[in-house]
VOGUDO-757518 format. One line per 3 residues: number of its first residue (from 0); their letters; for each residue x negated, y negated, z of N, C-alpha, C. Coordinates in pm, whole numbers. Each point is the difference from the previous one (the first is absolute). Layout:
<sites>
NUM> a> X,Y,Z,X,Y,Z,X,Y,Z; ... $
</sites>
This chain:
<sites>
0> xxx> 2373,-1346,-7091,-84,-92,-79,-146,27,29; -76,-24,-95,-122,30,29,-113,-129,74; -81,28,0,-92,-112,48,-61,-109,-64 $
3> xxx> -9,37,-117,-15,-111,-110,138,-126,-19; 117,123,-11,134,-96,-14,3,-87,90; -13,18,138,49,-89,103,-72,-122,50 $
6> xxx> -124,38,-76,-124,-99,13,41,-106,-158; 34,73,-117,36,-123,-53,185,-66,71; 41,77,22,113,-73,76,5,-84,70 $
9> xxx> -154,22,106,-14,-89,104,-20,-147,-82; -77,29,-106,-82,-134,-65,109,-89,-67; 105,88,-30,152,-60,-96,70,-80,148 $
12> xxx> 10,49,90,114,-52,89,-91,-126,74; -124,11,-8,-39,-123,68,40,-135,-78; 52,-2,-59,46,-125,-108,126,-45,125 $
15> xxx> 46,109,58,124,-56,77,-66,-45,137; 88,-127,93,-45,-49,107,137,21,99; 94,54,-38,141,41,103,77,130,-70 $
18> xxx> 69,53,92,81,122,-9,123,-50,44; 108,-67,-114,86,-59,66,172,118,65; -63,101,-88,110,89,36,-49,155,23 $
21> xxx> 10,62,129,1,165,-27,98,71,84; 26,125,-94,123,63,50,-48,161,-44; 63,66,48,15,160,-17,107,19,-134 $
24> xxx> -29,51,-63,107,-21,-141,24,125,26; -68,133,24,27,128,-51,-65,59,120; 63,145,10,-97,91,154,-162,-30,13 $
27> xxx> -37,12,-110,-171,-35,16,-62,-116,-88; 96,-95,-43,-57,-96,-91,2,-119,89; -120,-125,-7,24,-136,88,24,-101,-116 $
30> xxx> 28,-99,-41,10,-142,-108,-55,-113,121; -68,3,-83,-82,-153,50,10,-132,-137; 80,-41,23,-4,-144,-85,-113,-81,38 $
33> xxx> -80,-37,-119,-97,-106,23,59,-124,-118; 66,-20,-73,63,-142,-39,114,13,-22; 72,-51,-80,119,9,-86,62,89,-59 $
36> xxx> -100,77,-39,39,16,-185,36,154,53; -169,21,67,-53,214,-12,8,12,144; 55,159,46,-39,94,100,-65,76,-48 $
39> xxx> -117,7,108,-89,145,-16,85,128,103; 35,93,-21,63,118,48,-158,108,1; -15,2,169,-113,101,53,92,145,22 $
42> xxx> 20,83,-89,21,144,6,-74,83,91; 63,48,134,-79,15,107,12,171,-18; 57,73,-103,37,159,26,-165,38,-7 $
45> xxx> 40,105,89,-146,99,-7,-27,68,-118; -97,-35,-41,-77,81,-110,28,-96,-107; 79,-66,-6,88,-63,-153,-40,-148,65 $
48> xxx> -42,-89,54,-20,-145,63,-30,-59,-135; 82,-92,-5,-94,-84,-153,81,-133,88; -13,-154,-96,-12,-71,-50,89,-69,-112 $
51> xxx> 89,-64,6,96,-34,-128,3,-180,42; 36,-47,-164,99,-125,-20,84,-19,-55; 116,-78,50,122,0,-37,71,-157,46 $
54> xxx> 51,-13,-80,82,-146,30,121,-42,78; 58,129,4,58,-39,122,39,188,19; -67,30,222,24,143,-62,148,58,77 $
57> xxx> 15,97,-76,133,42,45,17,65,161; 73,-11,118,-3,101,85,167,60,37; -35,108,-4,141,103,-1,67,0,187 $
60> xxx> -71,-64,114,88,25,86,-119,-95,90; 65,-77,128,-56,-72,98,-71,100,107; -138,-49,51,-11,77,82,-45,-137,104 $
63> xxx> 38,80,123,-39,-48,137,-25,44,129; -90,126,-30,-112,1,54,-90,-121,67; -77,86,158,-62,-96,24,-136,-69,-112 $
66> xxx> 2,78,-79,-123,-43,-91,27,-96,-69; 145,55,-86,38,-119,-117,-1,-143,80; 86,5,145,12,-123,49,-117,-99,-9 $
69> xxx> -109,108,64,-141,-122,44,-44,-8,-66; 19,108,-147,-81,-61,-126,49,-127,-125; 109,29,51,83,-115,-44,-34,-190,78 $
72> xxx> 35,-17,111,-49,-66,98,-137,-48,-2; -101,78,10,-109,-29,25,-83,-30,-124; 45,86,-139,-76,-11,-102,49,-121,-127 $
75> xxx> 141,-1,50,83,-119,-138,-87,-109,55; 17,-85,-87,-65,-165,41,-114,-11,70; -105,95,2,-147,6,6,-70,-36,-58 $
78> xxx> -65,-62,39,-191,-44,-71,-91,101,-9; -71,8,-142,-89,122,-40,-135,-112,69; -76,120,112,-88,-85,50,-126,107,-110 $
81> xxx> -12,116,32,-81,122,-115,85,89,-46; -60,73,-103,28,124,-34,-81,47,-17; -57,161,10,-112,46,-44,32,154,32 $
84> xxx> -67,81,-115,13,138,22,-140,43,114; 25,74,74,-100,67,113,-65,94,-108; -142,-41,56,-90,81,-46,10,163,-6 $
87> xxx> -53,10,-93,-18,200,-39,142,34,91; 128,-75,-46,128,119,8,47,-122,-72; 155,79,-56,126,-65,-40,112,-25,106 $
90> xxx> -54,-158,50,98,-30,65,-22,-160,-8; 127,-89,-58,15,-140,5,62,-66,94; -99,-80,41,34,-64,139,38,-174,-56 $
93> xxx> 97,-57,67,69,-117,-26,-44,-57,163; -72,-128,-13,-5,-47,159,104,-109,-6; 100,13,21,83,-153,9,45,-50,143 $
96> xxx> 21,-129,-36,41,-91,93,165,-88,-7; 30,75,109,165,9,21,49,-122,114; 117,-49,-48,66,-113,70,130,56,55 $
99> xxx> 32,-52,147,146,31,14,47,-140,117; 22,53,20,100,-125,93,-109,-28,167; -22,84,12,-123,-3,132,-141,-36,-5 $
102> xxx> -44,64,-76,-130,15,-35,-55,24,-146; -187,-26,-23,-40,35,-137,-85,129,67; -8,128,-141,-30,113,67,-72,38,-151 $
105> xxx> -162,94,52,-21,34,-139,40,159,40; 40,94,-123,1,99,19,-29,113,-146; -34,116,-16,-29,15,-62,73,148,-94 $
108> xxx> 26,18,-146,118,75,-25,-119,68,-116; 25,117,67,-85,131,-74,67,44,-77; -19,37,-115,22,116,-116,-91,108,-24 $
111> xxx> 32,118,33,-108,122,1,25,144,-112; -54,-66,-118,42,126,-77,-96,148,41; 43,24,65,-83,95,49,23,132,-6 $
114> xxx> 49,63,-80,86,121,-55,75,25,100; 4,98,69,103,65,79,14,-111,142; -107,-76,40,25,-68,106,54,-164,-88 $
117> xxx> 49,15,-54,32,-112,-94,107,-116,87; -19,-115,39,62,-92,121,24,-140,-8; 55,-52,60,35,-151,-16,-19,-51,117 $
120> xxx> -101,-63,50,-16,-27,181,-39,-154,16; 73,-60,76,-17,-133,95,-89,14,94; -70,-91,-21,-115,-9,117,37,-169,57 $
123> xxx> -29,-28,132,-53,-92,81,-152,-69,-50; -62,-72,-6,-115,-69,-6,-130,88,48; 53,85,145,-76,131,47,2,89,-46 $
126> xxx> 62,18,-87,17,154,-43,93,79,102; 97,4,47,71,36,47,176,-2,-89; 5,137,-15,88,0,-78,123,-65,59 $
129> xxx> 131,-78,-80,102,-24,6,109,71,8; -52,36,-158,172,119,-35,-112,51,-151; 66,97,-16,-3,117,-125,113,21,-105 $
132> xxx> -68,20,-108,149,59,-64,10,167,27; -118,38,69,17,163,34,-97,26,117; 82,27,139,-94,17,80,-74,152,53 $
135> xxx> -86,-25,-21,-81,125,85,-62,75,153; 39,132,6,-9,15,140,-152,63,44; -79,-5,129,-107,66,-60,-17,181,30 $
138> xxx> 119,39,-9,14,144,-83,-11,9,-137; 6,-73,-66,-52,-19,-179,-80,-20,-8; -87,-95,55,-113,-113,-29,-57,-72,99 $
141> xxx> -109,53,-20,-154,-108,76,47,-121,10; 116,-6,-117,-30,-180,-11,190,-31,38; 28,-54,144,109,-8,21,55,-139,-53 $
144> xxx> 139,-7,-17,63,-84,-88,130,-68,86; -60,-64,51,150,-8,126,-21,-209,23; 93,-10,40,26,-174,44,-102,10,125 $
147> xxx> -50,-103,24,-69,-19,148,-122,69,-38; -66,73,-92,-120,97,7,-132,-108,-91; -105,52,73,-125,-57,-117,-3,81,-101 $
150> xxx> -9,-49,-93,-1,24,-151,-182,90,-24; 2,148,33,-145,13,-59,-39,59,-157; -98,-116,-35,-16,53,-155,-22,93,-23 $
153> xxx> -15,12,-154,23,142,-42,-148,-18,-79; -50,168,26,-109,31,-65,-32,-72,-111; -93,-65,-38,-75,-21,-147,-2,110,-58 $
156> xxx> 39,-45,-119,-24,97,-123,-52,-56,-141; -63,63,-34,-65,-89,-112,56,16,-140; 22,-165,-54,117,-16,-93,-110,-60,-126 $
159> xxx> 33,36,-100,-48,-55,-129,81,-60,-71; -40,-81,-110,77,-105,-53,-10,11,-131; 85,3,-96,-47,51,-155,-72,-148,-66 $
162> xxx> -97,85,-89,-71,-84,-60,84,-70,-127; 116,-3,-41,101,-117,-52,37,-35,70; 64,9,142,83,-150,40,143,111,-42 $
165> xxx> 87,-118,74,147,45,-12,55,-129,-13; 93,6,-138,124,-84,-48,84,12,107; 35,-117,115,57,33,85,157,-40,-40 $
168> xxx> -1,-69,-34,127,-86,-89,47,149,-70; -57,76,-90,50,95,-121,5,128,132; -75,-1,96,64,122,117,129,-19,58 $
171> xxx> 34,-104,32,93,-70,78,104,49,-68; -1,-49,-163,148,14,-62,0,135,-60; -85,105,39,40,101,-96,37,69,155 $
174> xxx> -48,4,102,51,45,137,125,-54,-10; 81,-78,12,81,-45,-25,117,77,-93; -56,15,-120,92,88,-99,-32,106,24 $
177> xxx> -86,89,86,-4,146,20,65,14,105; 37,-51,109,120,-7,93,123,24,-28; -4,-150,-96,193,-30,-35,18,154,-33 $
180> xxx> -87,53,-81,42,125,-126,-3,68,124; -101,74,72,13,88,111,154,-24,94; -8,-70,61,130,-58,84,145,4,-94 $
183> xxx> 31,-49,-87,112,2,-63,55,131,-65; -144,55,-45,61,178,-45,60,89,143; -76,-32,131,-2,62,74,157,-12,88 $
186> xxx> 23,-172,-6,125,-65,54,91,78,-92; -26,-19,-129,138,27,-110,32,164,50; -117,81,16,49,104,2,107,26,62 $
189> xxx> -82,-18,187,105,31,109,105,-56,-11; 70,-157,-41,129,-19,-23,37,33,-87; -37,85,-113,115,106,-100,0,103,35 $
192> xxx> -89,82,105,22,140,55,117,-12,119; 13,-154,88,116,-11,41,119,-76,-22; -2,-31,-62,118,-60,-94,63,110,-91 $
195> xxx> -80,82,-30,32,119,-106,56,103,115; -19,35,120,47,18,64,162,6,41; 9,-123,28,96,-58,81,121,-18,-186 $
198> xxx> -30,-12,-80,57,16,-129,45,165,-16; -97,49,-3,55,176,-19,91,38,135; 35,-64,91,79,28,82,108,-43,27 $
201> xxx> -6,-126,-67,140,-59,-24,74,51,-127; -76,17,-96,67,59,-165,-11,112,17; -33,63,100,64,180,72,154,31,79 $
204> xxx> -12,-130,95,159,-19,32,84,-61,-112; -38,-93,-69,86,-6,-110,80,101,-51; -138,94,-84,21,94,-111,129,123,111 $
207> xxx> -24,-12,121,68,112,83,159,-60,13; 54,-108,-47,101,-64,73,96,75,-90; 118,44,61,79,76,-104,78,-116,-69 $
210> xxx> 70,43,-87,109,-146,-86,117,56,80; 117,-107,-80,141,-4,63,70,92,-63; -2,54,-66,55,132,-81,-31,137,121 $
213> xxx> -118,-44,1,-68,150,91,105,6,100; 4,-142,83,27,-25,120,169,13,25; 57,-58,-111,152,58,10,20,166,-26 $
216> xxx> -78,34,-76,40,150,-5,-35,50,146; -77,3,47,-50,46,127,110,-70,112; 65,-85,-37,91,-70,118,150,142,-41 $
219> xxx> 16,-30,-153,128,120,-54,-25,127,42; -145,34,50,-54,149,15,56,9,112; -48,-90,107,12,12,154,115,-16,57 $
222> xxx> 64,-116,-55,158,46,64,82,89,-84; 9,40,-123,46,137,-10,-29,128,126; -149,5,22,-37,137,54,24,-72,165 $
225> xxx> 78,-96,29,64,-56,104,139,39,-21; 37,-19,-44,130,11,-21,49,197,-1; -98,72,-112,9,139,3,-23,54,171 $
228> xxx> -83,-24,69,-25,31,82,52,31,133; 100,-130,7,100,-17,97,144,102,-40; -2,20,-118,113,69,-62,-11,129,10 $
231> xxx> -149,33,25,-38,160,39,-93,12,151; 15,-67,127,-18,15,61,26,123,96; 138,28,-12,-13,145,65,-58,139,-100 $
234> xxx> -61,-55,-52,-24,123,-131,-195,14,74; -59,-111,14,-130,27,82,-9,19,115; -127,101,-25,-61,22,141,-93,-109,15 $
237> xxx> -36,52,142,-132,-97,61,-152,2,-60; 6,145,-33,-173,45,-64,20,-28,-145; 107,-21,-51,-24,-17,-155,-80,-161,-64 $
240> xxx> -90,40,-125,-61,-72,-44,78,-53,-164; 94,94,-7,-1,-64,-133,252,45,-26; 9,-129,-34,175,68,-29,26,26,-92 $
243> xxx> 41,78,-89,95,61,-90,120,-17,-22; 43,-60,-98,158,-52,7,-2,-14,-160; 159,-69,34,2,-76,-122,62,-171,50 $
246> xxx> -52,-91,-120,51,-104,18,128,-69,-35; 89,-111,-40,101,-7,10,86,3,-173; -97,56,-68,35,56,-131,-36,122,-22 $
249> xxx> 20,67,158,-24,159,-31,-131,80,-67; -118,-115,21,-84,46,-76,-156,52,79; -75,100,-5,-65,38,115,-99,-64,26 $
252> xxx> -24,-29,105,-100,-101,25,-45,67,168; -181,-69,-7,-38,60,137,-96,-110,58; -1,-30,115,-8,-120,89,-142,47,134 $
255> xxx> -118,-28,-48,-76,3,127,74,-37,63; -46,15,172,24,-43,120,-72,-36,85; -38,-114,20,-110,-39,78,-32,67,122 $
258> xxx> -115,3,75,-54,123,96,61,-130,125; 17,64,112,8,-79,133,124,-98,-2; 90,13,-94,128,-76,-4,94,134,31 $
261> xxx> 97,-64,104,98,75,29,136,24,-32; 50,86,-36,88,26,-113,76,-104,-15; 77,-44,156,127,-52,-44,-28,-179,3 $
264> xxx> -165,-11,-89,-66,-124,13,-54,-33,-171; 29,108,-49,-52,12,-158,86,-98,-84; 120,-21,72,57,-81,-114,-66,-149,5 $
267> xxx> -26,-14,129,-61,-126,31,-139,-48,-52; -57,94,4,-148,0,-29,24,-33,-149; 71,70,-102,-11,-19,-136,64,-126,-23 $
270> xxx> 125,-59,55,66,-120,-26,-131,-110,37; -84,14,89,-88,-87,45,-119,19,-123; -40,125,-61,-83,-31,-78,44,-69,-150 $
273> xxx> 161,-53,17,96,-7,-170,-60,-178,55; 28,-5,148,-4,-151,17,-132,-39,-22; -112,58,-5,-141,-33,6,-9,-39,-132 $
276> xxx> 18,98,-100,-10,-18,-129,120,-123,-47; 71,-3,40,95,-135,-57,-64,-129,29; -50,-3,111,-51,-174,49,-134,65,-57 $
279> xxx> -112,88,-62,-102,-61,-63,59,-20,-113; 61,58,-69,48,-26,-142,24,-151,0; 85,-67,113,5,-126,-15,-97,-77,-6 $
282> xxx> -145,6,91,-62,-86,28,-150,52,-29; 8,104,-93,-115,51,-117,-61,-84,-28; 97,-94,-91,-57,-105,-112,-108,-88,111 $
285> xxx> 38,-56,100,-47,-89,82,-171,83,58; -8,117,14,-78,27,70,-131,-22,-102; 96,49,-186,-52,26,-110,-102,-99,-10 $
288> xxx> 113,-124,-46,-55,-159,10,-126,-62,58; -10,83,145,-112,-68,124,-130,76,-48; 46,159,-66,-148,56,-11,-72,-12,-140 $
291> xxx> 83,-38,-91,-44,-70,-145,-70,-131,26; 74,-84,37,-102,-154,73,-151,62,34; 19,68,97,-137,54,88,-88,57,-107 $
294> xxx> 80,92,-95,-126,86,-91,-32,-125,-103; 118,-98,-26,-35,-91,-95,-156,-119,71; 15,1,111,-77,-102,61,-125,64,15 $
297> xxx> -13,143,49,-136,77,-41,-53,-1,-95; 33,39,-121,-18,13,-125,-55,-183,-88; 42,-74,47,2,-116,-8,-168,-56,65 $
300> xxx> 39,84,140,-128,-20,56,-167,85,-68; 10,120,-1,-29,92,-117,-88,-91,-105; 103,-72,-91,-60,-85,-56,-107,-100,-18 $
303> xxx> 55,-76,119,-72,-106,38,-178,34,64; -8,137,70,-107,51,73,-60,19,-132; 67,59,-62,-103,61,-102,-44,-136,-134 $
306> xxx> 28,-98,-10,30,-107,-102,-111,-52,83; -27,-36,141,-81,-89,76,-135,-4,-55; -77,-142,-35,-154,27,-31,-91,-71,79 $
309> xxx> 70,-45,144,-139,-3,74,111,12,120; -67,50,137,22,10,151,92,-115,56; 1,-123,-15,66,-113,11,176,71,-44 $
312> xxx> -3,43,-118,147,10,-7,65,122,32; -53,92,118,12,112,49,10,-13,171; -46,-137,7,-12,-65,132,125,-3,115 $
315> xxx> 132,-7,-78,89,24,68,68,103,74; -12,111,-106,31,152,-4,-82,86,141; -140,-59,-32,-27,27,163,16,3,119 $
318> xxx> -2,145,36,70,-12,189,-58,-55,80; 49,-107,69,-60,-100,138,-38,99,126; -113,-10,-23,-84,25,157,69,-40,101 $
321> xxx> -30,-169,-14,34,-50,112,107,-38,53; 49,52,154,130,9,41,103,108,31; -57,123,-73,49,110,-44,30,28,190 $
324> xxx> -81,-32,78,55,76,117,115,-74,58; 35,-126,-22,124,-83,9,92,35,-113; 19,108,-65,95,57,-98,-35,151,-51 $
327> xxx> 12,60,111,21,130,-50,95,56,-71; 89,-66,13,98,89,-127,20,-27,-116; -25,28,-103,32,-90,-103,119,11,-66 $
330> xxx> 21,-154,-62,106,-47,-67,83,54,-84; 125,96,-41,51,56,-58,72,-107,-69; -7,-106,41,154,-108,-77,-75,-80,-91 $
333> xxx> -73,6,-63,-95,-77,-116,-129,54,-12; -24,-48,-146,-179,43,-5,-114,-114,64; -73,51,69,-122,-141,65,-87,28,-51 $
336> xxx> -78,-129,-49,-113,-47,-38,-43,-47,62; -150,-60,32,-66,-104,41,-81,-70,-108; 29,-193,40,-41,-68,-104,-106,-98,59 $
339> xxx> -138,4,49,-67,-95,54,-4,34,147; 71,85,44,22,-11,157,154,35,1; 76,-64,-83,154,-47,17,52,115,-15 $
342> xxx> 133,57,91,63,100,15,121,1,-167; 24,79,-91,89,-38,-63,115,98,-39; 114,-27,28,88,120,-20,73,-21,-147 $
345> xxx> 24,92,-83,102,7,-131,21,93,-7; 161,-48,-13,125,116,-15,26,55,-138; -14,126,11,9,77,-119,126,7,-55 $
348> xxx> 122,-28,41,153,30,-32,84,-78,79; 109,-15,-22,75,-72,65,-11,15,145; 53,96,57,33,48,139,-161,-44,54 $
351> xxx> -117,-24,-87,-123,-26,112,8,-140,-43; 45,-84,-83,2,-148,-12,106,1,120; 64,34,18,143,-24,110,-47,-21,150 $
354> xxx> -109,153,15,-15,-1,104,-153,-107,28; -59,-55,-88,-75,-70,-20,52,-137,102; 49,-58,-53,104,-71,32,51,-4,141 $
357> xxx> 19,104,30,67,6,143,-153,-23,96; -73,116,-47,-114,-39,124,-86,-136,-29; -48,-54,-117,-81,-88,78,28,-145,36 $
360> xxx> -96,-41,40,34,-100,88,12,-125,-30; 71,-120,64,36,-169,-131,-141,-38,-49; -125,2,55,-110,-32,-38,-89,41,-94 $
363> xxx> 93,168,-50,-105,42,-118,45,-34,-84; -125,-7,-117,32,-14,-137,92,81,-84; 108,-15,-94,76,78,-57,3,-12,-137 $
366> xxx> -12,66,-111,-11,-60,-120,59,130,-100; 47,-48,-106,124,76,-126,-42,-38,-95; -1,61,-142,-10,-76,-129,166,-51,12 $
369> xxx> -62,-141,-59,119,-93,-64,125,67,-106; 111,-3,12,68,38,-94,59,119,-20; -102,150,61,0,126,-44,14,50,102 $
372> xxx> 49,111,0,28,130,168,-185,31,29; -39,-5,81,-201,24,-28,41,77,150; -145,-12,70,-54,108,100,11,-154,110 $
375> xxx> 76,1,81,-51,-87,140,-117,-8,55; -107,-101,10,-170,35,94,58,-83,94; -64,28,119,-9,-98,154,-179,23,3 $
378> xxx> 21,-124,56,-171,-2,36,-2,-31,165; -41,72,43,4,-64,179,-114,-107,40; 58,-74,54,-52,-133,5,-28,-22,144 $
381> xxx> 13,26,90,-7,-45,143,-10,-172,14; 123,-35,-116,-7,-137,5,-134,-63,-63; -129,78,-48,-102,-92,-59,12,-28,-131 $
384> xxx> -42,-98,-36,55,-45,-163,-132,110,-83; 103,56,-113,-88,75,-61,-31,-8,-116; -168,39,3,-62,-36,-156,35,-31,-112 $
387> xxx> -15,-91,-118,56,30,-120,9,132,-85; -147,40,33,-40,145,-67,81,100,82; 52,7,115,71,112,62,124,-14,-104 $
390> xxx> 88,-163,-1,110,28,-58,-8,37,-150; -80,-12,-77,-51,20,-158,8,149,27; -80,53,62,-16,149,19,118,68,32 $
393> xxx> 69,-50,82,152,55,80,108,-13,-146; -7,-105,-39,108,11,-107,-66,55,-169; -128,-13,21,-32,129,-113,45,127,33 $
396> xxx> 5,77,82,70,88,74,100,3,-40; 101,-100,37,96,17,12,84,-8,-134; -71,-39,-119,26,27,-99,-42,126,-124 $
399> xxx> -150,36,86,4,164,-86,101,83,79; 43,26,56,74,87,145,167,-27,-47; 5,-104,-113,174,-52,-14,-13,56,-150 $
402> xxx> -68,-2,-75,35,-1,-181,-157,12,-47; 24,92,-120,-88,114,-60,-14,-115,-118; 91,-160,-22,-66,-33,-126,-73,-117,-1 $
405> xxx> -92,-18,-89,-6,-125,0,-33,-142,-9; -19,-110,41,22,-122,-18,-9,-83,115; 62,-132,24,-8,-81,118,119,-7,76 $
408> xxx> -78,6,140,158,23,40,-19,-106,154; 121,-39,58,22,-109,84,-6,71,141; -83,-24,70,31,79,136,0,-105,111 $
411> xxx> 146,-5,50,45,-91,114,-29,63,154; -95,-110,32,8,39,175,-7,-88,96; 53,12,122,27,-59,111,3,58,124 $
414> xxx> 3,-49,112,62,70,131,126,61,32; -31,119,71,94,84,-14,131,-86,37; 25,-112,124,48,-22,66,80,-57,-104 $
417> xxx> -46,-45,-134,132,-84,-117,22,76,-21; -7,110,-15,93,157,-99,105,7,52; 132,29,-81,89,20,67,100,113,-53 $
420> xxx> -25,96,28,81,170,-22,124,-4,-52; 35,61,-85,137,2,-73,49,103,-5; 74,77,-98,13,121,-65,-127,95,-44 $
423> xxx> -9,118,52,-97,89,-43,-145,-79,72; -78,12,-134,-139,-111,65,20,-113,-62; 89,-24,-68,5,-161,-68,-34,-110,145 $
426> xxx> -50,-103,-84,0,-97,100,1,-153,11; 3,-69,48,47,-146,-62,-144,-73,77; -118,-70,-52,-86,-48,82,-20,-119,-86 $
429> xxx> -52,-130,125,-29,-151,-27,-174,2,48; -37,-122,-18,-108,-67,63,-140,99,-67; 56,41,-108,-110,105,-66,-110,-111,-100 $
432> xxx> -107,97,-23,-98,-31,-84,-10,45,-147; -46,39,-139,-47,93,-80,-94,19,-24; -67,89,-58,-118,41,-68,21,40,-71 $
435> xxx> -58,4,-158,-18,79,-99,-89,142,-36; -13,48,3,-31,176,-47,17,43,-110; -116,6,-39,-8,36,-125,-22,206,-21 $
438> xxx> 80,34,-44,-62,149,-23,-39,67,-77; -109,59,-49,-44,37,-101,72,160,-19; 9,38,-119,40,122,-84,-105,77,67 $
441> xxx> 51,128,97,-127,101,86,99,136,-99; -124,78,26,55,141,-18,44,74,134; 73,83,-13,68,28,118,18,166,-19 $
444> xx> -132,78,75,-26,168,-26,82,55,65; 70,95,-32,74,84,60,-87,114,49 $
</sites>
């Protein structure tokens, strides 16, 4: 931002007398609520720092960091004692006055668009820094950035101010829509370069799965050339690769021989490859079944990434930061989302509604469309009662993820602990709630 902007910014925000809420929404963004209605979102990236408003703003994952903590803590439910931009540089200083359970404390919360040294810093009343959103060592910089350190200013530089003035209101909201657009092209991409992914690799094992035709002939192949084999055992040697015979209609036929199998072991080896091919032939269809769901639920997904018209409804699809070192492996038995914070699992096919089921726990949320075979969601709950908007969101889910048409549809949920397992994933559950879901007609790209 330039120096003009932040100086009319300063003059817009003095209308406010408290900061009743701030949080870290994004790696370099802070939200500072000053009433009801608007957050201002301080975009802290280097080179790119702006300025936005928004009514309520979105954040894709919790952080807790020592920064978020004390900026959270120290800055929610504050009194604006000044604000004022520092002379000849771009940097807005907030002096507030903070309440907690011990003591009243003034302290002071810097914003420094400062191109490459661009920062978010807590100060003490002394100038002694708190915490940073980026600290500095003084192998970088004259100017060290550390907890416990005096804060020394930064050179004057001399700033001019345009001779119109700045629409700070008409900056605000077009920063605002040059984001969403920046951020959402950028989000949409990476989840269709991996989603498109993880789709071309499942409709690769598909396309590879042989049918049951294949699979019985290959079972008729193998114990025939089982059966020939044993019948001409004294007819091979040890070094031979290939037999010559005839089969049991006298007709000539010739039989690789596998390398490192020993003669009087060939019959075995081929009866074992008649049995391989018989039990997939049986249980083809089943494997068929699990990887159609999967390409169907990609493709589905596919859709939805690409249909999305602002960041909010892409919000889920995003991989959680936080925690990742308390779960290194990830989940093969459902697809996860995150909804607000909330962990959420949905089963793509039966066998992951099943196993759905088995792992979680009586306290999470569980929810089905009413009436119809759909996709199982669990929401993990650690027992805290959860949002309305988590469950709106969870069973919108859980109804693009079940059926491609549509209309309104009933989605029942409760604690896992009323579900009660039947046949297959059917299930018999009490003490439930509904919601309605409405779904609109999406296009769905292949």
């Amino acid at each position: 931002m330039t120096y003009g902007e932040l100086v009319a910014l300063q003059k817009h925000l003095m209308q406010f007398d408290t900061i009743f809420k701030a949080k870290r929404i994004g790696d370099n963004t802070i939200s500072l609520r000053f009433d009801k209605e608007f957050e201002y979102c301080f975009v802290m990236t280097r080179g790119e720092s702006m300025v936005y408003k928004t009514a309520q703003a979105p954040y894709t994952q919790n952080y807790n960091a020592p920064f978020d903590n004390l900026i959270e803590s120290l800055v929610s439910y504050s009194n604006i004692l000044d604000i004022k931009v520092l002379p000849n540089d771009r940097v807005l200083c907030f002096t507030l006055q903070t309440k907690n359970k011990y003591k009243i404390q003034t302290i002071i919360l810097q914003f420094e668009f400062t191109g490459r040294h661009t920062n978010v810093i807590l100060l003490d009343e002394n100038k002694i820094i708190i915490e940073a959103l980026r600290h500095i060592d003084a192998s970088k910089s004259f100017r060290v950035i550390r907890p416990g350190v005096e804060l020394i200013d930064l050179p004057p530089r001399k700033q001019t101010i345009a001779l119109d003035g700045v629409d700070i209101e008409d900056l605000l909201e077009k920063n605002y829509l040059s984001l969403q657009e920046k951020a959402l092209k950028s989000i949409k991409q990476n989840l269709i370069n991996a989603t498109q992914k993880k789709y071309d690799k499942l409709y690769k094992l598909l396309s590879s799965l042989p049918n049951e035709i294949t699979l019985q002939k290959e079972y008729e192949k193998y114990n025939l050339y089982g059966s020939i084999v044993l019948a001409n055992l004294h007819n091979i040697k040890a070094y031979d690769t290939k037999l010559k015979t005839e089969d049991f209609e006298s007709k000539p036929i010739t039989i690789d021989l596998p390398k490192h199998i020993s003669t009087n072991r060939l019959g075995e080896y081929f009866f074992t490859m008649a049995k391989k091919a018989k039990n997939k032939a049986v249980h083809v269809h089943i494997e068929r079944e699990n990887l159609e769901s999967k390409v169907s639920f990609y493709k589905t997904l596919l859709g939805l990434i690409n249909n999305a018209t602002t960041t909010e409804q892409l919000t889920p699809f995003l991989p959680q930061k936080s925690g990742q070192k308390k779960e290194k492996k990830k989940s093969d038995d459902a697809q996860i989302v995150w909804i607000e914070g909330y962990k959420v699992f949905i089963g793509r096919n039966k066998k992951e509604n099943k196993k759905l089921l088995a792992l979680a726990k009586a306290n999470d949320t569980w929810m089905h469309i009413q009436g119809i075979p759909s996709s199982h969601v669990i929401i993990k709950t650690d027992k805290q009662s959860i949002p309305q908007s988590v469950i709106k969101s969870a069973a919108k889910l859980c109804v693009d993820f079940s059926t491609d048409k549509a209309g309104e549809y009933k989605v029942d949920f409760t604690k896992r602990k009323f579900v009660k397992t039947q046949e297959e994933a059917n299930v018999f559950y009490t003490n439930y709630e509904t919601i309605i879901i409405t779904k609109e007609g999406i296009e769905i790209r292949s």
